[in-house]
N, C-alpha and C positions, 0 to 999 in steps of 0.2 A: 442414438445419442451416445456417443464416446462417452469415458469416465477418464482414461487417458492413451495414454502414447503406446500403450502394448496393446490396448485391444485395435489400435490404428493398425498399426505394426504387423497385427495378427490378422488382417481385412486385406492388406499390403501382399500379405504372404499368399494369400487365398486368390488372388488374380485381380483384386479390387485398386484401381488409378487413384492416383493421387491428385488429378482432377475430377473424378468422381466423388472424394472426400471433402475439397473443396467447393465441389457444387450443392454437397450436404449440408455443407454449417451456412452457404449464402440462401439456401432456401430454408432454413431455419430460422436466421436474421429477420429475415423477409415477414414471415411468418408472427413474429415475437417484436414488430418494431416498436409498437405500441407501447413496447418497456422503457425505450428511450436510450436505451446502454448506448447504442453507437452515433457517432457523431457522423461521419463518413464511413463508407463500407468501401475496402479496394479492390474492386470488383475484378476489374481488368489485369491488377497489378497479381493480384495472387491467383489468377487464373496461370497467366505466364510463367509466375514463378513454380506452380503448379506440373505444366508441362514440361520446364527444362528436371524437375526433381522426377519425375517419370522416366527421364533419356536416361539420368544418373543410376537408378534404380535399374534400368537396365545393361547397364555398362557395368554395374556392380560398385559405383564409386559414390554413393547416396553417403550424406553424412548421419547421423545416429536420432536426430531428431526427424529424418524426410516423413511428411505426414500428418507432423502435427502444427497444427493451423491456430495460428498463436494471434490476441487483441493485443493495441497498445492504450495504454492509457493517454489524454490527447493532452498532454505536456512532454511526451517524450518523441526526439527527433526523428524522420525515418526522409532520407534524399529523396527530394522530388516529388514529394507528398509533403499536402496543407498540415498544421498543427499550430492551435489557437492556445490553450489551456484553457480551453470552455469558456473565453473571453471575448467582447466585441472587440476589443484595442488588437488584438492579434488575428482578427477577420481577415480569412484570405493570406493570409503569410504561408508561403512555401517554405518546405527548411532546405539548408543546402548541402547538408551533412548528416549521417546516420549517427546516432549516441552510440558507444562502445559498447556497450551492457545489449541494445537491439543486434547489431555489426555478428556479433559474437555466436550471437542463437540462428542469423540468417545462415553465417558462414558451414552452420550444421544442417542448413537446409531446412529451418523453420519459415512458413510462410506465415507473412502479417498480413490479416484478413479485413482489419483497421483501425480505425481510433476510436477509442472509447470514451463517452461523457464522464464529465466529473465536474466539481465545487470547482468554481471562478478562482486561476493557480494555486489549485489544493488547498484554496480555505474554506472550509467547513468539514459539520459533520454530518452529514445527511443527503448532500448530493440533491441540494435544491436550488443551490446558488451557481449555477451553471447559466451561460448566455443561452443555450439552446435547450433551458427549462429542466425541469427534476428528472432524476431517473424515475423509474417504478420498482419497487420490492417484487418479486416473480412468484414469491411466498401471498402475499397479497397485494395487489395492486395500489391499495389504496395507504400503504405505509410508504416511507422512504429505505432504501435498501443500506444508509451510513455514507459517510463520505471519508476523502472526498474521493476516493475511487470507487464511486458507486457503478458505475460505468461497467469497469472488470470485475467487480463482486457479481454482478449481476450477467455480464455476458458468459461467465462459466458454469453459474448455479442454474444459468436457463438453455446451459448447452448449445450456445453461439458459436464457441471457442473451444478449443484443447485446453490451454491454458493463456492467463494474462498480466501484463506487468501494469505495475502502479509505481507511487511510489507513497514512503512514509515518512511523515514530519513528525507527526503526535499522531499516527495509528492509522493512519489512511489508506492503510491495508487490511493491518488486521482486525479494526473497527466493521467494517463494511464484511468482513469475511463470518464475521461472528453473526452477521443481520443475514447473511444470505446461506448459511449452509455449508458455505466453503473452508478451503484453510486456505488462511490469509499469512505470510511470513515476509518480516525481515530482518537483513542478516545484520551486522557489526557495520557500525558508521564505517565507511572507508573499504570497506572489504570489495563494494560493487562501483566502479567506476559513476561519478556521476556528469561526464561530460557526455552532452545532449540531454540532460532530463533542463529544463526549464526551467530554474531556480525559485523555490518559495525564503526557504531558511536555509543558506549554505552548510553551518555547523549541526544542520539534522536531519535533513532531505536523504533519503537512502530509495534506490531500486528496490521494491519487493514485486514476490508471485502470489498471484493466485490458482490453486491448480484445484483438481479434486483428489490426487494421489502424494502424501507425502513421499512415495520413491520420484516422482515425475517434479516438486519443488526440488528436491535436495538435486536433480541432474541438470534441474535449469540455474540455478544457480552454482553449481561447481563449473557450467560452461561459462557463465558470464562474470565468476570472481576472478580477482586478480590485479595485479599493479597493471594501471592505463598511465602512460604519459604524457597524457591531455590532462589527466584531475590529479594537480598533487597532493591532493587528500586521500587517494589510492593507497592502501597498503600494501606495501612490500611483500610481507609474509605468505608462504607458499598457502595454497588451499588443502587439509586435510583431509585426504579421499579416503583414507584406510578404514574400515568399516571398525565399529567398536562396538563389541561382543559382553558389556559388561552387564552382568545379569540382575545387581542389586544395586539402585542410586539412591543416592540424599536427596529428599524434594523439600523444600524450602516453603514454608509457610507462609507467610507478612500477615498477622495480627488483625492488623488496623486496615489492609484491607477484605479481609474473611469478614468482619465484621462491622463495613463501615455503613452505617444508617441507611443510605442510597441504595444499597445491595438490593435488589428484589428478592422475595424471601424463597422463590422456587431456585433463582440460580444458584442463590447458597445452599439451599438443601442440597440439591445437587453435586455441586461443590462439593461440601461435607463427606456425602455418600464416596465421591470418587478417592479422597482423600483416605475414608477406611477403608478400599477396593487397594489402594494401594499399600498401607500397611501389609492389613493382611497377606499382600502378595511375597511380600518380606522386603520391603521397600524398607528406610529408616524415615520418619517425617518430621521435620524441624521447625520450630515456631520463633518467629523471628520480630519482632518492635521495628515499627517505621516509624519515629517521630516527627518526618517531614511531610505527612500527605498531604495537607492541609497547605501547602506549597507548591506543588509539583506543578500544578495548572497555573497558578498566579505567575509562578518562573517561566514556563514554559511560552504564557504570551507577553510576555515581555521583552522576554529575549527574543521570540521569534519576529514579531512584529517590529522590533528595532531591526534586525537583519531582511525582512520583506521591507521594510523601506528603502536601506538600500537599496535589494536588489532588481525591485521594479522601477527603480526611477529611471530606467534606460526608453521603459513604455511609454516614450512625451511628444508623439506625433511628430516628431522628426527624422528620427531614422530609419522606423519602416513602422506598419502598422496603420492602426486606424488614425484620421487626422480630421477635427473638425471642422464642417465647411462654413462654419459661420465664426473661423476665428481670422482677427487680422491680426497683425504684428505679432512678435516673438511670446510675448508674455501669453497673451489671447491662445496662442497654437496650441502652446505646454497645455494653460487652466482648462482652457474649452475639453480636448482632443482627453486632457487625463478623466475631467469632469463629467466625462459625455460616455469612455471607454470603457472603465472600471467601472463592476458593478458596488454593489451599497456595502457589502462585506469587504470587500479588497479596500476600500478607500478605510472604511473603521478600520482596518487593521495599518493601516498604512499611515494614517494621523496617527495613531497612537503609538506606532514603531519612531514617527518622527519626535513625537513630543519624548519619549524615553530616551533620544538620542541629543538631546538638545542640551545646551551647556549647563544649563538650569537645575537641569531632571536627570544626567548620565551618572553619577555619584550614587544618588537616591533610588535609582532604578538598577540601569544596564547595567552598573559596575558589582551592586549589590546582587545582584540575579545570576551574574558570573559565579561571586563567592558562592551561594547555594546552590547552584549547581554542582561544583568540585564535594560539595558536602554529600551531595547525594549519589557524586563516582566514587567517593573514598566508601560511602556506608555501604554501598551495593555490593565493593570488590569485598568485603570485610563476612559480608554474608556468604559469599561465593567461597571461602575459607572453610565454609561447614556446610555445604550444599552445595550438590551437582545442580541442581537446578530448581526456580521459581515455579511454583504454582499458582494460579490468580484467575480471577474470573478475566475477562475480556474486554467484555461491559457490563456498565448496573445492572442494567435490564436489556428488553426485545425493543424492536426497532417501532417508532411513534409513526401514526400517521403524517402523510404530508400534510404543511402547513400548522402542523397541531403548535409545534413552539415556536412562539414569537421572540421569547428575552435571551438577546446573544449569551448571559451567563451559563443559562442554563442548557444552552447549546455545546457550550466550549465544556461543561462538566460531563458529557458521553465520554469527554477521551481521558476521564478519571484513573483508568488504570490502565492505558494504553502511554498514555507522554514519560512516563518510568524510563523504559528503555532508549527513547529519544536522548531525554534528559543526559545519559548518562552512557551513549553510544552499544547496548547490548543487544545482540539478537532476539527474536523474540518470534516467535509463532501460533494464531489462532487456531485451533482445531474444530470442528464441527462437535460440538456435544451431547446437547439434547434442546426438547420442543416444549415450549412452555404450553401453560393449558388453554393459550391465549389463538395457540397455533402457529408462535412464527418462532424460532429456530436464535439459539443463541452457543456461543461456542467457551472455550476453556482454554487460557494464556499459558502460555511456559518461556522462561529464559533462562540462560544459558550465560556465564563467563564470557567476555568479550573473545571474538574470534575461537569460540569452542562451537561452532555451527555442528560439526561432526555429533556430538554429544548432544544437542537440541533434535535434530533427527531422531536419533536412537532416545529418546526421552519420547520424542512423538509416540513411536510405536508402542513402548508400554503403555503411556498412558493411554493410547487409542484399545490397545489389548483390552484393558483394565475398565472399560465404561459399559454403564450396563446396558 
């Protein structure tokens, strides 16, 4: 079992193929399918691309990734391979394009080994609302691993993959990353191209990784940041490679969530402890007043499910996809084909993104949900004034059994301190922490100034130094 891309690298050097690295993680899959992570396995395809990175390797022209055998999460495009978003409406759709954010780690000679389960177009948190059924926790079976890239949280933590991309609306990386062990990151709205990822919520939808080595995230995304001319929500701005060496940072408190009722009282302790690990390390620690928590979830699905409405209404059985065969005429195709496709979650979200969008309700809602938002980029940058960087639990607690919660509120309250950074476009990083006494594995947030990803890395490693 890898842990990352140098002990590959380091099997590479030793006389070990890179079809023989690949026939290690398909017989692993194999092995572990019962977990449910993958949806399709490309068996054939990364066999090939396997051998021609072997020729490479021997010619000496291998790109800097050759070896590492990379999952995708199954909303993001790859040419000539199936990708549903864990949907029946998208059964059987071929994509005809690779996403720029995949394109970029191939062109290093990453092989995709395949697609990974997750929540029905990344809505949920638990990775139970998927067409092709729940993942499994690898920590224990009988829990949910987080959504909605449950899929890649779990194809990394159970050593299927090198590493694997997801993506994050309100935490659906580093949610799932906290439930399984891993570290789950994403960077600055806009920093990682999003043409080819499948849209849930345009203004929040970001490319993340999950790896097991914070050096092996911070390389996979400096390959895959940068202005695309496909998404012009790309930013411009060059990517910051220069290592920073800075020995004493500011780490940034939030109050109200160190001490918000929900907290489970081991992660806080926890917490806590890490917090004095880091004073005394000669850290400065800042305590900061959120007066918006009590918000951030209520804004978060409002605006998000006005924009998922949008942007699934292209899924209406006519242009490609699933189509019901018991609709006639125009109206019947749309109702049946959307009525019959979309599972029980995508439609709640998707009435509800409509009625917030409606002439009625857009003042009341969307337009009000806009203004606090901007309140919650203006409060965050204002914090970022006297702090290199957030400290935060991840999630409340450890990951619940499947089927344990039925009421979507209490569903939608997991990503309590994960939709922050959505919210308000900042990077943001889960770390592996510690093991409650429960047995299953919760992890510790940090963020960063927008587009300071450089400074989040290097914040990683103290804090990882610094845990006991």
């Amino acid at each position: 079992m890898y842990s990352d891309i140098d002990e590959i690298q380091s099997d590479l050097r030793l006389g070990k193929s890179v079809v023989d690295i690949v026939n290690h993680y398909l017989l692993r899959i194999e092995q572990q399918k019962h977990l449910n992570a993958f949806v399709e396995v490309f068996e054939e395809s990364a066999r090939t691309s396997a051998h021609e990175i072997d020729q490479k390797i021997k010619a000496g022209t291998a790109g800097p990734l050759a070896g590492l055998v990379l999952g995708i999460k199954d909303n993001i495009c790859y040419k000539g391979h199936q990708v549903s978003a864990s949907s029946q409406i998208l059964q059987n759709f071929e994509s005809l394009y690779t996403a720029t954010c995949l394109q970029r780690l191939i062109d290093q000679d990453a092989i995709v080994i395949g697609r990974l389960n997750c929540d029905e177009f990344a809505m949920g948190s638990s990775n139970e609302k998927s067409f092709y059924g729940p993942v499994r926790n690898v920590h224990n079976e009988a829990y949910v691993p987080g959504g909605s890239s449950g899929g890649s949280a779990v194809a990394v933590a159970a050593g299927l993959c090198t590493a694997a991309l997801g993506s994050d609306t309100g935490g659906s990386v580093r949610q799932p990353a906290s439930w399984t062990d891993t570290i789950g990151f994403k960077p600055t709205y806009g920093r990682i191209s999003r043409y080819g990822l499948i849209a849930y919520a345009s203004s929040f939808d970001q490319i993340g990784v999950f790896s097991q080595s914070i050096k092996d995230t911070q390389t996979l995304y400096e390959i895959m940041a940068g202005k695309d001319a496909m998404d012009a929500t790309s930013s411009s701005l060059e990517v910051q490679e220069a290592p920073i060496t800075q020995k004493s940072l500011r780490f940034g408190v939030i109050k109200d969530y160190l001490d918000h009722p929900q907290l489970d009282p081991e992660v806080h302790a926890h917490l806590v402890e890490l917090i004095s690990r880091l004073e005394q390390a000669g850290h400065t620690i800042t305590y900061f007043d959120f007066p918006y928590l009590a918000y951030v979830v209520p804004v978060y699905y409002v605006l998000t499910t006005a924009e998922a409405s949008s942007n699934l209404s292209r899924f209406d059985g006519v242009h490609f996809g699933y189509r019901s065969n018991d609709a006639f005429g125009t109206d019947e195709v749309y109702t049946k084909s959307r009525s019959e496709g979309f599972g029980e979650e995508v439609k709640r979200r998707i009435i509800t993104g409509t009625f917030v969008l409606s002439n009625e309700q857009y003042e009341a809602y969307y337009a009000k949900g806009q203004k606090v938002r901007r309140l919650l980029q203006d409060h965050t940058r204002h914090m970022f004034e006297k702090a290199d960087c957030l400290i935060m639990p991840t999630t409340p607690s450890t990951a619940f059994k499947i089927g344990e919660v039925k009421d979507p509120i209490t569903m939608y309250l997991q990503d309590i301190y994960t939709v922050h950074a959505n919210l308000t476009g900042n990077p943001a990083i889960s770390l592996p922490f510690a093991f409650h006494t429960n047995g299953l594995p919760f992890g510790v947030q940090l963020m960063t100034d927008n587009f300071n990803e450089s400074l989040l890395f290097h914040a990683s490693a103290i804090v990882k130094n610094s845990m006991v």
